[in-house]
N, C-alpha and C positions, 0 to 999 in steps of 0.2 A: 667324852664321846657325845656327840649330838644325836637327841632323840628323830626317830623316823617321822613322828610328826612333824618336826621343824624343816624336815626333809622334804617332807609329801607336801608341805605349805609353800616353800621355796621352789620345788617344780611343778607346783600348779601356776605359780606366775609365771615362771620362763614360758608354760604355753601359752599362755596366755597372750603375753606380750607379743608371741607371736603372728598377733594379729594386725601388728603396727604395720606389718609389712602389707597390709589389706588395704591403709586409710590412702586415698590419693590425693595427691596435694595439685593447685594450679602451675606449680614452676614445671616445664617443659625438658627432657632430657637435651642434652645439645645434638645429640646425634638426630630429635625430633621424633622419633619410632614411638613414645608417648610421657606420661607423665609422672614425674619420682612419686614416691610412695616416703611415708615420713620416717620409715626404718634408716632406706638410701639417706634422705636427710638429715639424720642426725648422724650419718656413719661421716658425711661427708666435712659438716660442722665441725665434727668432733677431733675429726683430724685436723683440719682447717686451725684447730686450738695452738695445737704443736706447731704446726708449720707454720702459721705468723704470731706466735705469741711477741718478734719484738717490736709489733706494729700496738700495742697493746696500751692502751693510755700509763699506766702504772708496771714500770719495769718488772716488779716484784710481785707478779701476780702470781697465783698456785693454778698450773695449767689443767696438773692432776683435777684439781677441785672443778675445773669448766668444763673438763672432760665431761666429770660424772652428771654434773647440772646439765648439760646437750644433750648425753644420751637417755637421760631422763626427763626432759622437761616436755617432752610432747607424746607421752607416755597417757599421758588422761584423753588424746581425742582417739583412741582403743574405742571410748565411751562417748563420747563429744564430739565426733567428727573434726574435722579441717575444718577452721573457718580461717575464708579466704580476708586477707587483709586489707582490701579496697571495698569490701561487700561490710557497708555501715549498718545495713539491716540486721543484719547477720550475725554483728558484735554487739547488739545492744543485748543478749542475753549467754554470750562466751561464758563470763568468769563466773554464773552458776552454772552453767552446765559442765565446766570445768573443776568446779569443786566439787560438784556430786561424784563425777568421775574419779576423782581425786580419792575423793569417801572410799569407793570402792574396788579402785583397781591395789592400791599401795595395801590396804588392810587384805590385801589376799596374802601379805606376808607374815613373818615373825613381827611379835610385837615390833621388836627393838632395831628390827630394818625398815618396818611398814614408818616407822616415825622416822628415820633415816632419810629416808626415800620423799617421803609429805615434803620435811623441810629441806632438800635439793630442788623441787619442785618450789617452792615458795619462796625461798631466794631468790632462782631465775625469773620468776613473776614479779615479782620486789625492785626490782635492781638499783639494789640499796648498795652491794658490795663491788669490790672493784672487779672482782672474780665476774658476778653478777654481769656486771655492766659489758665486761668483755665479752662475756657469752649471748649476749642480747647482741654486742654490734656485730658478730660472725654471724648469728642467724638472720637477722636482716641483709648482711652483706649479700652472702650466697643466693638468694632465691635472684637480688638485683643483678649480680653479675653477670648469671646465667641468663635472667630475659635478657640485660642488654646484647651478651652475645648468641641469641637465638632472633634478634631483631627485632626485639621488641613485642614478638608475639604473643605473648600473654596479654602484656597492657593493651596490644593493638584490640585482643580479644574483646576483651571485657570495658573496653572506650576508659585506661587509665589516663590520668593529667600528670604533668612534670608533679604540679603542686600535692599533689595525692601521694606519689613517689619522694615526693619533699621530707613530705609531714610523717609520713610513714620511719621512713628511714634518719633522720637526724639523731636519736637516739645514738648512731654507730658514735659519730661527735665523739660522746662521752666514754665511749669503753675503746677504741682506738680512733684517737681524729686521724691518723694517714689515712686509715680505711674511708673516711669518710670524705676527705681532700680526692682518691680517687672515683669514689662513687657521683661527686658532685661535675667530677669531670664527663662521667658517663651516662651521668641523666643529660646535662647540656649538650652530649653529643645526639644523646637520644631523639632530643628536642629537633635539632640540627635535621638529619635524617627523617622526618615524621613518623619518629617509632612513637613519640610521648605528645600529647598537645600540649600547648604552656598558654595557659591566661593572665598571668600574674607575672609580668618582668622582674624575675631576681628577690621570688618569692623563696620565703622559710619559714620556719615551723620549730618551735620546739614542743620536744615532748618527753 
């Protein structure tokens, strides 16, 4: 029988967590009415997991395992806000503010989950594992799929470049390259339509 402490610890983060559905992120609903919330994006990730794991670099990947890493890994901006991923100011002090976050929100649990949870979070920042890498190229996919089919409006927003969208997203590459064979067809279409500027002919980026 589990003690009521471990109980009263475990539903103080479920409220907690509840606040995910507060943080607002820049990707655009398609419907346009306003902007997802990182709850919606990880709900939508995480299915995204299932439904193309066999676009997935490494056939033998544990989906279960990316599940849990998506619905967890943006769990720390509770604490650390959204930082947008073209905004360079703005990521030169992310990964502390992320790990303080980190500090605090996961040790609201039981030991032996609060460390559970730490390191799901630190694999998907790592993406050292193949698990890893696939869940990094679904969370990249998604926020680009949606601006391309919202026309570009985010990047229109904030004056993004093909090359910004290059650099940003190659990553997918290594955790599923189809996903990223498609993605590079819809930044060049982007380009194409004046949703993206492009300064660099047949620029890339690794990262």
């Amino acid at each position: 029988m589990q003690s009521e402490s471990r109980l009263a610890e475990q539903l103080q983060f479920v409220l907690e967590i509840d606040r995910l559905k507060h943080i607002v992120r820049q990707t655009i609903l398609l419907n346009g009415s306003r902007k997802e919330n990182d709850a919606e994006h990880c709900w939508h990730v995480a299915l995204m997991a299932f439904l193309l794991r066999e676009y997935a670099a490494d056939p033998d990947v544990d989906v279960f395992h990316v599940v849990k890493m998506l619905l967890v890994h943006d769990l720390v901006e509770i604490d650390a806000g959204d930082t947008y991923c073209y905004d360079e100011a703005a990521r030169c002090d992310q990964a502390e503010r992320e790990r303080l976050a980190a500090d605090r929100i996961f040790n609201l649990l039981p030991p032996d989950q609060a460390a559970g949870f730490r390191r799901l979070w630190e694999e998907f920042e790592a993406r050292e594992t193949r698990e890893a890498r696939y869940a990094a190229a679904l969370d990249r996919f998604q926020p680009l799929l949606i601006n391309y089919h919202r026309r570009g409006e985010s990047w229109l927003e904030h004056g993004v470049t093909a090359e910004q969208v290059i650099r940003r997203n190659h990553p997918i590459h290594h955790g599923a390259p189809r996903l990223w064979q498609h993605a590079e067809s819809l930044i060049a279409d982007a380009v194409k339509r004046g949703w993206l500027e492009n300064h660099e002919e047949g620029g890339k980026a690794e990262a």
